[in-house]
Each structure stands twice: as structure tokens, then as C-alpha cells.
N, C-alpha and C positions, 0 to 999 in steps of 0.2 A: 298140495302145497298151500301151507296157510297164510292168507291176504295180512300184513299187519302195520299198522301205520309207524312211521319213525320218523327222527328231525333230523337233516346231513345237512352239513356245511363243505360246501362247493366252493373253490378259489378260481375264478374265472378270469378272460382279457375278452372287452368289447368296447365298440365306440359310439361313443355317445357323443350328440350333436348337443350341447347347452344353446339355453336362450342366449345369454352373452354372444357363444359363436356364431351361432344365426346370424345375428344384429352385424358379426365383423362382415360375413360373408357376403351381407345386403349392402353395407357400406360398400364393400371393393368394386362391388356391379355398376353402380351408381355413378354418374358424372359431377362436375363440379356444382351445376346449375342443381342438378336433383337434391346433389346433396345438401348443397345449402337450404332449400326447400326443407328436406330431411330434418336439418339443424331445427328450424324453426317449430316445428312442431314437437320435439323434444324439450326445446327450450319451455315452451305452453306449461308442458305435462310435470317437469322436475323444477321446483325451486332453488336447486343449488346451482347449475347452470348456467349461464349469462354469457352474453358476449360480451369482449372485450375493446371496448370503442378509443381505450389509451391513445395515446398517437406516441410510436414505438420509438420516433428522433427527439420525441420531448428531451430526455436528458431524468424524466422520474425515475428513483431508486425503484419504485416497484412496475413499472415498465418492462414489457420483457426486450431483451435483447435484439437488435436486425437481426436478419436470418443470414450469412453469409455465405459463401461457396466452400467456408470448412465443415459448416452445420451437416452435412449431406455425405456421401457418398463417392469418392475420389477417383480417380483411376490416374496416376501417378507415371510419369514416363520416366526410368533408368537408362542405366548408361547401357547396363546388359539387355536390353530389350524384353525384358519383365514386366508386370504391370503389379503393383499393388495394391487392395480395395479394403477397405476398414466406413464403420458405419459408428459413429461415434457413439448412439445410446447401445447399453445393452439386454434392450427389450428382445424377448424370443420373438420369434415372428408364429404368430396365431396362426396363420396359413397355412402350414409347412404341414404335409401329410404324414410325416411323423419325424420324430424325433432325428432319427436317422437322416434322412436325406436332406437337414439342413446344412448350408454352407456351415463351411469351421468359422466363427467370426463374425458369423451374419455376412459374412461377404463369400465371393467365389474367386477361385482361381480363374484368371482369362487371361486371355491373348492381350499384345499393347493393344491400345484402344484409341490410345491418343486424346482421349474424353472426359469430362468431368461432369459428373451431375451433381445438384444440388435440390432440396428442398427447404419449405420455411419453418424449420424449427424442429424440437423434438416437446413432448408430450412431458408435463411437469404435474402431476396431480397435487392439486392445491395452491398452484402456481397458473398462469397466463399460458394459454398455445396460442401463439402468434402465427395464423394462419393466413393471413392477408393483412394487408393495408384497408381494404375496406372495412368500415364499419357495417353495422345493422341495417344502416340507411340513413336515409334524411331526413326530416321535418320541412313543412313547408313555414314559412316564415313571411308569405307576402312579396319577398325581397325578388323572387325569382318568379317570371311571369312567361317563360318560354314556355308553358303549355298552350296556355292561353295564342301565344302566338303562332304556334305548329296548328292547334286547331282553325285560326282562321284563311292559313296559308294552303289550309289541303286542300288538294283538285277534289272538287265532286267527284263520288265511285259512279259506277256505272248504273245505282238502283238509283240513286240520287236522280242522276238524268234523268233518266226515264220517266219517275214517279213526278218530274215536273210536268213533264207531256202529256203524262195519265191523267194530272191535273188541271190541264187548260183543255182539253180534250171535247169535251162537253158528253160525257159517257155519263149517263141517268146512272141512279143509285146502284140498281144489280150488277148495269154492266164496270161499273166501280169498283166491285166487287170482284167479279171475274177477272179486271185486268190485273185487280194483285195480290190474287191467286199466281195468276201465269209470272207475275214479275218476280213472283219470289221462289220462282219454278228457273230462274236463270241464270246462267254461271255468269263465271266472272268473262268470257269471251262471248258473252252475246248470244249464247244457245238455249232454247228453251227445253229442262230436261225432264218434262211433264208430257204425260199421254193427254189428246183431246178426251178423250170417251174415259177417262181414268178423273177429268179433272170433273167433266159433266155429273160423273156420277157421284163425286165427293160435295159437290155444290147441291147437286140436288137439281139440275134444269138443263134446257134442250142442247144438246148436242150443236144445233144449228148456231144458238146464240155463244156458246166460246166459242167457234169456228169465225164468228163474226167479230167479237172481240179480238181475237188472237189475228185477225188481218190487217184489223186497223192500227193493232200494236207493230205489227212487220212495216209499218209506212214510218216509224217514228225515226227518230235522229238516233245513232250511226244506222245508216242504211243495211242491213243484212240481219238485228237482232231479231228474237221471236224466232229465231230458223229454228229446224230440228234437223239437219241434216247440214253438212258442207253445202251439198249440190244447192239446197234450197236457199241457205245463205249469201250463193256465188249468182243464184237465179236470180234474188232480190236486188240485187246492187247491179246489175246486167240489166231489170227490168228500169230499173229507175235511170238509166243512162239509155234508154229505149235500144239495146241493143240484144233482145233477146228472142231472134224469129227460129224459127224451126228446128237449125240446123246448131244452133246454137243448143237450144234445149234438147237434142241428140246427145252434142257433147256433154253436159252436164248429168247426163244419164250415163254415159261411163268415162267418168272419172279414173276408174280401175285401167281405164283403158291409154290414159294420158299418163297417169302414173307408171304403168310400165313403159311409152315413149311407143307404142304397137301404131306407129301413125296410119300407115296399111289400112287397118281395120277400120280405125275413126274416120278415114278421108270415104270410106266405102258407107257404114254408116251415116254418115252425115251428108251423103250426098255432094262432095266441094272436091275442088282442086287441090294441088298443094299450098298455092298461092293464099285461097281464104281459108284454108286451115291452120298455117301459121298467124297468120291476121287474129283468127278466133282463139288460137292460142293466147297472142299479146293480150288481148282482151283481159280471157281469165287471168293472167296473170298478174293484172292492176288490180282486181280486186281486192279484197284485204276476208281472208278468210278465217280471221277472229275480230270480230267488226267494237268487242266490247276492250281489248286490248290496250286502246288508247284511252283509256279513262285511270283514273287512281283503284287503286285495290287496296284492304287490310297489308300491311309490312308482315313480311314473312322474317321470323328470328333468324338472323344469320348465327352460323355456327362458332362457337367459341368453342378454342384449344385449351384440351387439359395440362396437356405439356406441352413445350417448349424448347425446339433444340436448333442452336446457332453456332457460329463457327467462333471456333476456340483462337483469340491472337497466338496463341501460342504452335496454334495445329490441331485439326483433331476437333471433335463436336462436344458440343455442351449444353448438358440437357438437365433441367430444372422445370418445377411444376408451376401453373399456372398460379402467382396469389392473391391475382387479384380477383380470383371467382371462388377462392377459398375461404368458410369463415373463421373469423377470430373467436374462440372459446375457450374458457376457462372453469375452474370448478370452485366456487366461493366457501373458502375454507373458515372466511370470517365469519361468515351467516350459518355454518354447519357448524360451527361451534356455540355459536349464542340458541341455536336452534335445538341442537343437541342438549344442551343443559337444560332449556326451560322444558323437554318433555317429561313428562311424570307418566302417563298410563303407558304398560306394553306396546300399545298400538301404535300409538305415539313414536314412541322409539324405533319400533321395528319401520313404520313408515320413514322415518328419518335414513336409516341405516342404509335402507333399501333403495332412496333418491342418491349418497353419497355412492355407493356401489355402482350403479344406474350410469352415474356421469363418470366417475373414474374410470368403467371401462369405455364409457364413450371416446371419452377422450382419448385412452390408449389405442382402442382403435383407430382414431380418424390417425394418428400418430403412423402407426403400422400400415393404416392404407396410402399411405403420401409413400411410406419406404419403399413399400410392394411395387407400386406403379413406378418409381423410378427404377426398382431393379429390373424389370420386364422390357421401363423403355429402354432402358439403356445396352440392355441384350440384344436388341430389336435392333437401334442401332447399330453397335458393334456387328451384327451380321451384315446390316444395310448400308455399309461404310459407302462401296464401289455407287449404289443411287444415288446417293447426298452428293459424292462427290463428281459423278458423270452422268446420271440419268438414267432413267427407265430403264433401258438397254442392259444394265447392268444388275437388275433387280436380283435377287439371287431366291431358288428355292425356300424356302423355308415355313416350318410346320409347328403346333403349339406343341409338341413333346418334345422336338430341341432345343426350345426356349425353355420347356420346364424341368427338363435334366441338366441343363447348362447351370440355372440360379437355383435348382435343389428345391423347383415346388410343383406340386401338380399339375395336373392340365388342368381343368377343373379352373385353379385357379387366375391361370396364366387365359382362359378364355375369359372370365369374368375382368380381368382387368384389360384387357382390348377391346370387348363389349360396349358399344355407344361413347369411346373416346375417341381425342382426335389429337392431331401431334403436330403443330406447326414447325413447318420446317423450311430452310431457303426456297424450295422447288416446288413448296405449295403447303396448302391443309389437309391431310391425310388422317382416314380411321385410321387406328393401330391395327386394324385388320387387313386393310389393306396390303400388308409389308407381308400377309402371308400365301404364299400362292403354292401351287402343284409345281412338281417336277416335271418337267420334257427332256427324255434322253437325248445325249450328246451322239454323233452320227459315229464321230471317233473315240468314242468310250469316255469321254473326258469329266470334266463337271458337268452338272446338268445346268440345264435353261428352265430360266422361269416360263410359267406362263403367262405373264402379266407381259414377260420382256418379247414373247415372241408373240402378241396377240400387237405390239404396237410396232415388231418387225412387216407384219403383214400389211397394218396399216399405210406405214413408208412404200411397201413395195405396189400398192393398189394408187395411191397419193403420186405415185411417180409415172402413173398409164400417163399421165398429159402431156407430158416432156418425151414420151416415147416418140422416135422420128417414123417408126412406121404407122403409127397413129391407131396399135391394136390394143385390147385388153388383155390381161394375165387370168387364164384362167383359174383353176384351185388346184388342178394338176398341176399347175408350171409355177404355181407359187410352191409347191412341197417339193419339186426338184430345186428350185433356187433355193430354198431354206435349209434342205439337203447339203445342197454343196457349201451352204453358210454352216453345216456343222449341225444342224438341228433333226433330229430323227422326228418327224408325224408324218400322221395318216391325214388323208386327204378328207374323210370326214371331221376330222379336229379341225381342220384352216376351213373348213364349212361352218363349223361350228361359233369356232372365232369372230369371222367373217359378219353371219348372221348376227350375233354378241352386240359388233361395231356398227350395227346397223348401215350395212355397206350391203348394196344389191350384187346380185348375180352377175357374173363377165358376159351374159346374154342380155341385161336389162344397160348396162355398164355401156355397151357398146351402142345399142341403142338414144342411148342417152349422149354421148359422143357424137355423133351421126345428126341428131339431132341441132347439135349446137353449134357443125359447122353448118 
């Protein structure tokens, strides 16, 4: 058979990820704070671009519109108990893993909801996307002096302190040296988290001399820093109150030993009564066993919600995106035309073309990811009606492939848009992950139980030993019969499981601990 070369034309289906999709699919992962970050270095890179610093109540003709509660996404109460849902633009949704399994309308059939969502605005290429009321930011102008004021009103941190001590000290130049090495070996609680023989050999000199540096650092103000251990921190602040003989330094050598309440053991050890072993207990327990705790620390960012859901006067929940963490962008149709005209070389143009492309789909995207995110939350709610409205107890199963056969889009992308958000709600600040928990069968066949709901049933039932009249604990056995007869089918490794989760000790350490405290 003779080998011979030929040209065929094959008509094929396959899927192809474009750059554009990419960019949608990194937008939807992304949270408010990221994305605006995001914004900003797009902004850098495309000249057409710009945000929109308008002020939207001006009353200007070219002002975009407020964003209002019709802009968005309805859930509408009838008289028949039907719910109606309409998305006023009729952008496709890029998301949607194929054609097929989009909602008809861009919206879904559901259950009454009783809910309305909203976001701020739809996507206008060439036009304003009124994305928040914030602008790009401020200027300084002199006029405003509260930095200046927060910085003279901050408590000293903890290296602050310190490095004042190091400085009256009277520590010759090496040993200057060595101490801040070690100081900048220490957390923000007062612990030094540097090897001796590790810091010796990084300095280059004797063993003996940080050993001697690092002693006189343990004498400084709050009393327990420089420690490398609990025990040596609880030692130091014990030695400086001269309450540290023998039996004391027994106890602080098991610690492990106090923590389980094994009092038996520590009164044998330690050589004491009951009488100065409670005493030596009171002791330990004035100490303060993060000695750097009490000083100022770096502000840690508190979490900002993406979305937003509040109770409807009318009934029923209402949920709308964050906009004030969202930016304002627009796509400068004036500048792409003056720009447009005066290029003459190829290059020229195709770079022009390629910025206007660039932004228009930016924009359409950040448009389709405000849509996305409320159709998710508002799924999410509608299943988590019974939390909102009574509590954890109520939390109901639920898993990312109900949510993404319900609004007709992947898992894939029903994970990426729960991903590092977070959902203000009456009952608290909640990931969107959070709402999604495992199944635990019902005893009587019934609906299942969450896991979330029955890990804080456990809790209640562990919380309630105190009030018990005969003053015993529940073991893990008698909590899976009582949860049983509560209708909850597990095994008694799961309520171990939990258990350990909640960071709650064993009915043997439990009881102990009890025993202890009368």
C-alpha cells in the first residue's frame, strides 16, 4: 500500500478557552478589594479606560443614572404563589457552560422567594458603569490632618518598648547587637522565636554571650518576654514575684499535666497537699501567659462584605452587592475617537482597536460578574431562608451542584463565585461558603440535617453539663442516643469528630474539670 500525501477538510466542535474568557473567569474569583486592585492596573496599561469620579445625584445629562432596586434582578410575589424573575439587560451570560443550560431569560424558575435582589447598574460600552459611589480616591489637600493625629495617639508596639530598654541598658556595642537580633526574633506575645545556637552561629560569636544577652532581655518590662516556652514565660513572672521554689518549678514542668486537671498526679509530683496545690494553681493563673498582648500591634484589615442581604419591609430578604467596594469605570468613547482618527501607521490602529476591545470586554465582564454573584446569592439564600430567619438550627444541607443546576451554571463556576466572599447578613458576616455543609441522615427518613446544624446541636447539649442536677458529663455515647431520639442518625465517631472540631475536651477531661471547680 502506497504512503501518499493529501489536504482534507475536517468540520469539527471543540472548546476553546479565549483570553477575554480567562480575564471573565479571574474577574468572578476575585473579591471586591482584589478587584478593584485589579481595576487599577488595567486602568495603568489601556488609555481608554478611566474611572468615573461623576457624582451620580449631580443632576449632569451625562451622569449615569442611580442604580435602583429595578436595575437588578426581582423576585416578585403573586397572588398564585409563583415567583417571577427577569434581568433587565440582555447580555448572555459568559459563564454558562453551554448554551444549553442557560436559564430562559437569563433568569430561573424558583420557588416564592419573597426576596429581591438588586445591583448597581448594567454595563453601557461607551457609556459610564456606575459601580459605586466611591471614587478613585482622594487627594491630600493639607485640609485633613487625621493621620498625623492617629500617628501620635498610637500606643507604642511591643518592639517599641523594648528597644527603649535595649537602649538605656548599657549593652557595649556587640552585645547591642545581639539584643536586636533576638528582638526582632519576637512575636507580637512576647516569645522569642529564635534558636540560641541558631542565632550564635548566624552572628558569628560564643554561645555563652547570647545566652547572656538573652537573660538580661528576660528582666525587661512586661515581665515573661524573651521566654521560649509557656512554662519559661509563666517561670519568669513567678521568679519576679519570688514565688518560684521547687514545687512550683515541678508544676511548670507539666503543664500537660494541669491542662488535663490529672490533679492526682501533680499533688504526687510536686510533693504538696491539696491545700498548696490549689494555692499554686491560683498562682499560675495570675500570670499572664502572653506578657506582649498588652501593647498596640499592626491593625489587622477587618473583613468587608461582598454582598448584602436585609430584611425586606415587605417580607422576605434583600439582597444587593456591596458599592461601595465596587469601582466606577467607564470606556472613553470621546478619546477613542480623537485617537482613532489621528492614527495613520497599522500599528497605530491595531494598538488602538485592541485597547477599545480590551475595555469593552472589561467592562462587560465586571457587568456579568455583579449578575453572576447575585444570581448564586440569592439561590443561596432562597435555600437558607429557615437560618436568616431562626438560626443555625435550621441550616439546611446544601452542595455547589444544587446551586448550579438550580440557576443553570456549573459548579466550577458556582465555586469560584463563593470563593473568598462574604455575605452580610442580620445573624452575622458569613463566607458564601459557609451556607454549604454535608448531609446527616434523618433517624426517621425525613429531610436531612445539616452538619453545621448538628455540630452546634452538640454544642448546646455539652454547654448544658452545668445546669445538669446530677452534676455529670455526657459522654459521646449518650450525646448520639440523645441526638438519635432528636431524629439525627450518626455514629459516634462523627460527634467525636465534631466534638474535637469545637475544640471541646473529652467527658473524661470534662469531668475533671468540674470536679475541679467545685
Amino acid at each position: 500500500m502506497a504512503l501518499n500525501a493529501r489536504l482534507e477538510m475536517r468540520q469539527g466542535q471543540g472548546l476553546v478557552i479565549t483570553p477575554q474568557l480567562q480575564q471573565a473567569i479571574k474577574l468572578l474569583q476575585l473579591s471586591n478589594i482584589e478587584l478593584d486592585a485589579y481595576v487599577d492596573g488595567e486602568l495603568e496599561k489601556n488609555p481608554l479606560l478611566a474611572r468615573d469620579d461623576r457624582d451620580a445625584d449631580a443632576g449632569s445629562d451625562d451622569a449615569p443614572a442611580t442604580p435602583t432596586a429595578d436595575d437588578g434582578i426581582r423576585f416578585d410575589d403573586h397572588s398564585g404563589g409563583e415567583a417571577s424573575a427577569s434581568i433587565d439587560a440582555a447580555a448572555p451570560d459568559i459563564y454558562d457552560a453551554s448554551p444549553g443550560e442557560r436559564c430562559a431569560g437569563d433568569g430561573c424558575d424558583t420557588a416564592d422567594t419573597g426576596f429581591q435582589t438588586t445591583q448597581p447598574g448594567a454595563a453601557d460600552v461607551g457609556g459610564a458603569v456606575d459601580w459605586s459611589k466611591a471614587g478613585s480616591g482622594g487627594s491630600f489637600d493639607g485640609s485633613d490632618d487625621s493621620g498625623l493625629e492617629r500617628a501620635l495617639a498610637r500606643e507604642p508596639s511591643l518592639h517599641e518598648h523594648i528597644d527603649t530598654q535595649i537602649s538605656a541598658a548599657g549593652f557595649t556595642a556587640t552585645e547591642r547587637l545581639i539584643a536586636g537580633v533576638l528582638l526582632d526574633a519576637v512575636d507580637e506575645g512576647g516569645y522569642l522565636r529564635l534558636d540560641v545556637v541558631e542565632c550564635a552561629e548566624r552572628l558569628g560569636c560564643d554561645q555563652s554571650l547570647v545566652e547572656k544577652v538573652l537573660t538580661r532581655c528576660q528582666g525587661f518590662e512586661p515581665t515573661g518576654v524573651f521566654a521560649r516556652s509557656v512554662a519559661e514565660c509563666l517561670r519568669l513572672q513567678l521568679q519576679d514575684k519570688d514565688r518560684c521554689d521547687p514545687a512550683m518549678d515541678a508544676l511548670l514542668g507539666n503543664l500537660e499535666l494541669l491542662a488535663k486537671r490529672d490533679l492526682t498526679q501533680l499533688r504526687r509530683i510536686c510533693g504538696v497537699d491539696d491545700e498548696d496545690l490549689r494555692q499554686m494553681i491560683a498562682e499560675v493563673r495570675d500570670c499572664t501567659p502572653r506578657p506582649g498582648a498588652a501593647f498596640g500591634s499592626e491593625s489587622v484589615a477587618s473583613v468587608i462584605p461582598d454582598v448584602f442581604v436585609r430584611e425586606d419591609p415587605l417580607g422576605g430578604w434583600k439582597v444587593e452587592l456591596n458599592a461601595d467596594t465596587l469601582p466606577r469605570l467607564l470606556v472613553d468613547q470621546r478619546y477613542h475617537t480623537k485617537v482613532a482618527a489621528a492614527s495613520k501607521s497599522d500599528a497605530d490602529k491595531t494598538f488602538v482597536a485592541d485597547c477599545f476591545a480590551q475595555a469593552s470586554w472589561l467592562v462587560k465582564s465586571l457587568d456579568q460578574r455583579a449578575r453572576t454573584i447575585l444570581k448564586v446569592t440569592a439561590e443561596i439564600v432562597r435555600q437558607q431562608d429557615a437560618f436568616l430567619a431562626f438560626g443555625v438550627e435550621h441550616l439546611r444541607p446544601l452542595n455547589l451542584k444544587h446551586v448550579a443546576d438550580v440557576i443553570g451554571m456549573h459548579e466550577s463556576t458556582v465555586s469560584r463565585v463563593t470563593s473568598g466572599k462574604y455575605v452580610s447578613t442580620p445573624r452575622g458576616l458569613f463566607e458564601l461558603k459557609f451556607f454549604f455543609t454535608s448531609a446527616i441522615a434523618s433517624t426517621e427518613g425525613g429531610e436531612a440535617h445539616s452538619a453545621e446544624a448538628v455540630r452546634h446541636r452538640i454544642k448546646q447539649l455539652i454547654d448544658g453539663e452545668t445546669q445538669r442536677q446530677d452534676g455529670d458529663v455526657l459522654s459521646d455515647d449518650q450525646i448520639v442516643e440523645t441526638l438519635r431520639t432528636g431524629g439525627v442518625e450518626i455514629a459516634r465517631r462523627t460527634v467525636a469528630k465534631y466534638r474535637e472540631a469545637l475544640r471541646i475536651p473529652s467527658s473524661v477531661e470534662r469531668k475533671r474539670m468540674l470536679k475541679a471547680a467545685c
